[in-house]
C-alpha positions in Angstrom: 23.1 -47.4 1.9 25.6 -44.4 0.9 23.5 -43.6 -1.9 20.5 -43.2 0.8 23.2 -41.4 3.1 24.1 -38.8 0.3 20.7 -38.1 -0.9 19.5 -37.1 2.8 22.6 -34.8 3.1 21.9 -33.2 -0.1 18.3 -33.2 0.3 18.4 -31.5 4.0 21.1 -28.9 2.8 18.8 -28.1 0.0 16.1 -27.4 2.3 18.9 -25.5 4.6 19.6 -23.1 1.3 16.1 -23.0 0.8 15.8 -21.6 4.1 18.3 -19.3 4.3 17.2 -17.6 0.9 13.3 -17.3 1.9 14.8 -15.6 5.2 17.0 -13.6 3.4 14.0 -12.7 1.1 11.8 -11.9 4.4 14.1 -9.4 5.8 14.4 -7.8 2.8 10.8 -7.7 2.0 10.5 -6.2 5.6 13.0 -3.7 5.3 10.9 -2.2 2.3 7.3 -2.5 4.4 9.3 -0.6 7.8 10.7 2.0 5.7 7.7 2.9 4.4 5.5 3.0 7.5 8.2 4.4 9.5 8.6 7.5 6.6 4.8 8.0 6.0 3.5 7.3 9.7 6.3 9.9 11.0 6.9 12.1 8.3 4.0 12.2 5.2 1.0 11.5 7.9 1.5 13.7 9.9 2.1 16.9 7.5 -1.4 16.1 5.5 -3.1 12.5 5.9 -4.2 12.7 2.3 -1.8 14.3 0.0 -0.5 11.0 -1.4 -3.9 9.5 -2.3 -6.5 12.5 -2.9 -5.1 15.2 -5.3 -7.1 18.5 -5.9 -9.6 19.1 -8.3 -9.5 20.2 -11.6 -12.1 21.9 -13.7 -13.1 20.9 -17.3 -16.0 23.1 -17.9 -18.6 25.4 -16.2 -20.0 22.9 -13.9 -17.5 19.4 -14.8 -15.0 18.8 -11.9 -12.5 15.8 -11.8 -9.0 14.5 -9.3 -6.1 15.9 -11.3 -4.6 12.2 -12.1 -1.4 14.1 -13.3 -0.9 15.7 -9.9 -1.3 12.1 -7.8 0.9 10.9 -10.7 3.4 13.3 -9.4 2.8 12.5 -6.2 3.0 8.8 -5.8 6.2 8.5 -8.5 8.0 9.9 -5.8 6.9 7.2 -3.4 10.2 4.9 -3.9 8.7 1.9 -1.8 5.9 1.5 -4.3 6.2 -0.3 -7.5 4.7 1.1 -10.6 2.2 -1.6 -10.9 1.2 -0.2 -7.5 1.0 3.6 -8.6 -1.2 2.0 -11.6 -3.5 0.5 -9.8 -3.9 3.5 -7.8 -4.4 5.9 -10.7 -6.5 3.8 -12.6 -8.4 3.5 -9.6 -9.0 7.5 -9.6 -9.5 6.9 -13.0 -13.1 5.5 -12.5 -13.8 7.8 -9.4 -13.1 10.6 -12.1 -16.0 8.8 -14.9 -18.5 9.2 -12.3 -17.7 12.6 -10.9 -18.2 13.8 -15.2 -21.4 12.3 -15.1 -22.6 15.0 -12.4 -23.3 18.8 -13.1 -21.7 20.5 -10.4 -22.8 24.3 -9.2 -19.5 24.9 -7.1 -16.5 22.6 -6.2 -17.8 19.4 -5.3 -18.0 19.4 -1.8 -16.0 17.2 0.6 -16.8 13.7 1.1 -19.5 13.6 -1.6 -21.2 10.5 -2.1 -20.1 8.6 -5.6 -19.6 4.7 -4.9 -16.8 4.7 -7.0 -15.0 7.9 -5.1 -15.8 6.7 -1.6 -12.2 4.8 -1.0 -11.0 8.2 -0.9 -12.6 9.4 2.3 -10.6 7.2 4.6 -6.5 6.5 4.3 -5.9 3.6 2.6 -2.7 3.1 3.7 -3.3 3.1 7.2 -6.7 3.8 8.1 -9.0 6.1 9.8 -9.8 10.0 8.7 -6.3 11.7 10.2 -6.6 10.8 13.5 -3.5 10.8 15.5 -1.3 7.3 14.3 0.9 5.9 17.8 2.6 3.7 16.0 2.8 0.3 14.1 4.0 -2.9 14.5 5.4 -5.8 11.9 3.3 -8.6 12.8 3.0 -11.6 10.0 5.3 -12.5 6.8 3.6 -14.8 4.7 5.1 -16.3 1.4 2.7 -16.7 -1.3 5.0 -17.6 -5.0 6.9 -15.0 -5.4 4.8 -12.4 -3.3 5.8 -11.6 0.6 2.8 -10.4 2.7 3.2 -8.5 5.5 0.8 -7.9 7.8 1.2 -4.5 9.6 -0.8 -3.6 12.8 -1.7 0.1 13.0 -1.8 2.0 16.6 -3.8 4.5 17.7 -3.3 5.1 21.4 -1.1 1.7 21.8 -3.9 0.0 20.3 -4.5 -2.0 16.9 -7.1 0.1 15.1 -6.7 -1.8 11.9 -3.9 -4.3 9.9 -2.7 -3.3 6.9 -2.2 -6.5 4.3 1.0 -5.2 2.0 1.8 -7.3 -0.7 5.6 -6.9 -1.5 7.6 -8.4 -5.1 10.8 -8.6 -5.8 11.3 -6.4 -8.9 14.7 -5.6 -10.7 16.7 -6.8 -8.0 14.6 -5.0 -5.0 11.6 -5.5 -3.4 8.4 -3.1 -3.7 4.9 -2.5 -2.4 2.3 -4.3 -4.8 -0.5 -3.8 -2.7 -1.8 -2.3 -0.1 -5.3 -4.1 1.7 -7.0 -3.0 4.7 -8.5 -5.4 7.4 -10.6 -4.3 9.8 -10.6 -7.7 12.0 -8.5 -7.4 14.9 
């Protein structure tokens, strides 16, 4: 009957620990996803709604235009809350828009908002939404452990209203949390 007694203790202050750590883990996973939103929906947004994910162009030959991948590079490296598996993905994601742009002859500078399927991402935020319009605020709605990823789901306002969540995928790496992803959902 001890035996039984002792294992329960153990076993519920195991779970207790277990607790305590995956809340400490949430907070801290949170901390990263509010201090990002708070800095790019106040500060970045607001200045230019697509500096940090549409660089300018660069020009190869007579009529061959491409992103400069150095410049978003540059860009997103200084994005602290963003892993570098993040900044990656993101690159290699120009990466591909920028096969399909050398594939074209352009007379002048590609125009904005040309059509490539592969470049199209680029003509809305993908952080937060939209095409710059005016960003009221956001709110921390869902924290979902999956392994060893935290998922936060992030409701963006426009007007006091949810225009669109934002899925972000956080990881503990060296010690601190970071953005691993970023998804859009567009189901309120």
């Amino acid at each position: 009957m001890k035996d039984i007694i002792t294992i329960t203790v153990l076993a519920m202050y195991s779970l207790s620990c277990n607790s305590q750590n995956n809340s400490s883990n949430d907070s801290s996973a949170v901390e990263v996803v509010n201090g990002f939103y708070s800095w790019y929906i106040e500060e970045a947004y607001p200045k230019s709604t697509s500096y940090y994910q549409v660089p300018s162009y660069k020009k190869l030959s007579g009529a061959s235009y491409i992103f400069d991948l150095d410049e978003l590079r540059q860009r997103l490296s200084t994005i602290d809350f963003f892993s570098q598996e993040y900044r990656n993905k993101l690159i290699e994601q120009l990466n591909v828009c920028n096969d399909e742009m050398l594939k074209i002859k352009w007379e002048y500078e590609p125009e904005p908002m040309f059509n490539i399927k592969e470049c199209n991402y680029l003509w809305g935020n993908q952080w937060v939404g939209g095409q710059g319009e005016k960003i009221s605020g956001y709110k921390i709605k869902d924290i979902e452990t999956v392994e060893d990823t935290i998922k936060c789901t992030v409701q963006i306002l426009i007007d006091d209203n949810v225009s669109v969540k934002s899925i972000v995928s956080t990881k503990k790496i060296d010690g601190e949390y970071k953005i691993i992803n970023i998804n859009l959902d567009w189901s309120r």
